[in-house]
C-alpha positions in Angstrom: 101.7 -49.0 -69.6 99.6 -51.7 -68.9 96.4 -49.8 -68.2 95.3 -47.0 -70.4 93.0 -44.0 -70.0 90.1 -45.6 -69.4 90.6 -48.7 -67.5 93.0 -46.5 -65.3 89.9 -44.4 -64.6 87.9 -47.5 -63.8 90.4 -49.0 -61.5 90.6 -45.6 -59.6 86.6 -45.2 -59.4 86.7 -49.1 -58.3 89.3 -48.2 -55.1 87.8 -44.7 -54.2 84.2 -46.8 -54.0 85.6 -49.7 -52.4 87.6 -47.0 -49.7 84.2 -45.1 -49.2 82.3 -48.3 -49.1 85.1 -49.4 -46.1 84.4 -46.1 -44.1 80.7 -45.5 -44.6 79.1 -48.6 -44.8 77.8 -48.3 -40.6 76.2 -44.9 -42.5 74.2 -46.9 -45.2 71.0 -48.6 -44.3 68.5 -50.1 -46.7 65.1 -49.0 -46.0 61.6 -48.1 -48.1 60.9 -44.8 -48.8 57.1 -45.0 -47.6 57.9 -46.6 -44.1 60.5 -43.7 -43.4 58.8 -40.4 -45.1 55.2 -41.5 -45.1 55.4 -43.7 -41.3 52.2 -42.2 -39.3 52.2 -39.6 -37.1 49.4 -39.8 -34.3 48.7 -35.7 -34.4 47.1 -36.3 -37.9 44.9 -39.1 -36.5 43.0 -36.2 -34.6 39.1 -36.4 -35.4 37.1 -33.8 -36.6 39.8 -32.5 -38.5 39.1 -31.5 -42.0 41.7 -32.2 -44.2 42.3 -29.6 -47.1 39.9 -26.9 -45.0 42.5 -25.9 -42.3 46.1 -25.4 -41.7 48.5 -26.7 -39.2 51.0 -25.2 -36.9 54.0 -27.0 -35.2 56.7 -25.4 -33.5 59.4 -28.3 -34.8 61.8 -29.0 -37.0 60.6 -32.4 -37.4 57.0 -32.0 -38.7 56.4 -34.4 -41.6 56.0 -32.6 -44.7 55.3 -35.3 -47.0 53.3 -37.3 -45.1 51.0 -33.7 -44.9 51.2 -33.4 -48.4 50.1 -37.1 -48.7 47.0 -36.4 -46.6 46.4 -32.9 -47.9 47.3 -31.2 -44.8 48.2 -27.8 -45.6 50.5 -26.1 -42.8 51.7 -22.3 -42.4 55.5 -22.3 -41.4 57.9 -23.5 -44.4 60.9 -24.8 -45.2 63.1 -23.5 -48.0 60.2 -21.4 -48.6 59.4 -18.8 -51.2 59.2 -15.7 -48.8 57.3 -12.6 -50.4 57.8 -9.8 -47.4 53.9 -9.5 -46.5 53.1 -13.3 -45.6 56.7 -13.5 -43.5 55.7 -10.4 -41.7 52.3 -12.0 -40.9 53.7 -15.3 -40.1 56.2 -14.6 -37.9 53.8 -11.6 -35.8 51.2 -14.7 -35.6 53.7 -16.8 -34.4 55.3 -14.3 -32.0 58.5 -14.8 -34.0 60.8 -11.4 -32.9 63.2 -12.9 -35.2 64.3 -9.9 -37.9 65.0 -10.8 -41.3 65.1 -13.7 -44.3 66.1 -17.6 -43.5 65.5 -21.0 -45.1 62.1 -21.2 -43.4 59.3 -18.9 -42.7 59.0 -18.0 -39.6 62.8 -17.6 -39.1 62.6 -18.8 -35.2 62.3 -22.6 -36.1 65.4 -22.3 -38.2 68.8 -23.2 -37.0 70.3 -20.0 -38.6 69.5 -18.7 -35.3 72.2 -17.9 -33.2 70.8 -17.7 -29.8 68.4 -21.1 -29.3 65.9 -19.0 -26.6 65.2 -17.1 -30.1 64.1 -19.8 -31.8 60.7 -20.9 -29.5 57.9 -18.9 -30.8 54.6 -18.0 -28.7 51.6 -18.2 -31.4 48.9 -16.3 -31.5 45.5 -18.1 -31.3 43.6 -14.7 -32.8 46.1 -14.0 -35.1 46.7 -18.2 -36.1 43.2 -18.3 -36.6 43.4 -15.6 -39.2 45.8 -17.5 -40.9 43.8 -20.6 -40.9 45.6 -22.5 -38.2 43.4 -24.8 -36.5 45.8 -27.4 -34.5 49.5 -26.4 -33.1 52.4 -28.6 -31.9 54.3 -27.6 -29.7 55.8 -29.3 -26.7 54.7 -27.1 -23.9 51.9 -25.8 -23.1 51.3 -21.6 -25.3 50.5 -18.8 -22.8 47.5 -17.9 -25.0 44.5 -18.7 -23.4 43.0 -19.5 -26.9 44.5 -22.6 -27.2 43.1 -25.2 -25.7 45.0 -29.2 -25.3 43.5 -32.2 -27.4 42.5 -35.1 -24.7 44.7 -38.0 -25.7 47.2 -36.2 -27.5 50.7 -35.1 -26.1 51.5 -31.8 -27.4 48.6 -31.3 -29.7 46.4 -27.8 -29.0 43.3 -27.1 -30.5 42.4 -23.1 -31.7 39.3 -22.2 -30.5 39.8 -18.7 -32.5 40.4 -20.4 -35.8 38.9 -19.0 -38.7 37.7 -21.1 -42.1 39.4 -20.7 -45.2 36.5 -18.4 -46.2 34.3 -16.1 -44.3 32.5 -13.0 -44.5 33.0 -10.1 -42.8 30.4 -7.3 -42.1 32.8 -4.3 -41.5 36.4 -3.0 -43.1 39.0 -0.4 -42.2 41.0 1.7 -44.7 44.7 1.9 -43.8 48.0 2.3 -45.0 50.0 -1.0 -45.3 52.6 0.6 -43.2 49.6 0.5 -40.1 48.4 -3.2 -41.1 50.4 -5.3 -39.0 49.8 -3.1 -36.3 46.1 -2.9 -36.7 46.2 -6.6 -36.9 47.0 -6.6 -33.2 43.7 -4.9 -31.8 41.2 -6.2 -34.5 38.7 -9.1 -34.3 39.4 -10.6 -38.1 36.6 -12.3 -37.7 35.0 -9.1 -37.6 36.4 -6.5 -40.0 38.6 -6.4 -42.4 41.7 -4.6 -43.2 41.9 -2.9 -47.2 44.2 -0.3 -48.3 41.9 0.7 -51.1 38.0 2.2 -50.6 35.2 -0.1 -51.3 32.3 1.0 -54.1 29.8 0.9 -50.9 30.3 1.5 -46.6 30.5 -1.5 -44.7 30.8 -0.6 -40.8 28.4 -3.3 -39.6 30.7 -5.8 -37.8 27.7 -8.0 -36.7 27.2 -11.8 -36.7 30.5 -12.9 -39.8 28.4 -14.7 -42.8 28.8 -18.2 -43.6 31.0 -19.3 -46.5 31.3 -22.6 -47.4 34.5 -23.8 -49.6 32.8 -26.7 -51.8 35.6 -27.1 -54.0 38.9 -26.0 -54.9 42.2 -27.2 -55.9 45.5 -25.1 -56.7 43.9 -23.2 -59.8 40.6 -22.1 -58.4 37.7 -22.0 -56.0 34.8 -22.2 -55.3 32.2 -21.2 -52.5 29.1 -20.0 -51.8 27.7 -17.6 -49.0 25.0 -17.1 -47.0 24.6 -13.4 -45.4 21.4 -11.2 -45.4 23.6 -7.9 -45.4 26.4 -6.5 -47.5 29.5 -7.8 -46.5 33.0 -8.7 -47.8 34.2 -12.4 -48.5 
């Protein structure tokens, strides 16, 4: 009787923090947030890289997200992603994820909801990365595709010589079904000719030299760019 409600509620709060404190204190350490999310990574330190203009690829589950995001990095595989069907289908056939399916991350092979661990290593696609916007991959051995090609002075870095800009211009398109786009997307040159499952107003089947588009602005809401092609094309 000597304690009511409330103070018994306080001296019960007080033991169960002191017992947790007793068991998990070789679990706590005191550290600043900047020095243990935002501590540099030596892949970003690549030059010619253009932050903002190109995406990034690693095969890890340790890539550091919000240092990217502090540098404007922009990468293509995602954690606790949104997934719409079309851009996990593409991600996961320029990855050379076989990996059926829905997970916390897009492409599903660099989650751990995988049950067999061989499933989980992917095989990327320089062509097909390159569509994407992929200019630099991680990964720690060396991708069978020939269109990768290793970064002097940087372990595990590979540079896309098949990487596309953000924005291009393409000289000829296809008309297809979306069931036949993926597949197409394994033959085509992108760079080339374009996929559309609607007709255009006017006949574009002159694959040529791709027209220059340069991105000289944008931000989440909009974009801007301007091109430079003699002939009709699509951007």
């Amino acid at each position: 009787g000597r304690l009511d409600e409330r103070g018994f509620g306080r001296a019960l709060a007080g033991v169960m923090g002191l017992a947790m404190l007793m068991i998990g204190w070789r679990f706590l350490a005191w550290v600043r947030p900047e020095e243990t999310f935002l501590k540099d990574f030596v892949p970003f330190n690549v030059q010619n890289t253009r932050l903002g203009t190109e995406r990034w690829y690693a095969e890890t589950n340790h890539f550091p997200y919000a240092l990217a995001a502090s540098k404007n990095i922009e990468v293509v595989q995602a954690v606790q992603s949104f997934q719409l069907a079309y851009p996990v289908e593409l991600i996961s056939l320029a990855a050379g994820c076989n990996v059926s399916g829905y997970a916390a991350g897009a492409p599903a092979c660099l989650t751990p909801e995988s049950a067999d661990p061989a499933g989980r290593r992917t095989d990327p696609s320089a062509r097909l990365m390159g569509l994407l916007n992929v200019r630099w991959l991680l990964r720690p051995e060396p991708p069978t595709d020939a269109g990768w090609q290793p970064v002097a002075g940087y372990e595990g870095l590979y540079e896309n010589t098949a990487f596309l800009p953000r924005a291009f211009v393409v000289g000829e398109v296809r008309q297809v079904s979306p069931d036949e786009v993926l597949d197409q997307l394994r033959i085509i040159d992108p760079a080339r000719t374009a996929l559309l499952s609607d007709s255009l107003p006017i006949t574009l089947d002159d694959p040529g030299t791709p027209g220059l588009a340069d991105v000289f602005y944008h931000n989440p809401q909009s974009i801007e760019i301007t091109v430079n092609r003699q002939a009709p094309g699509l951007l």
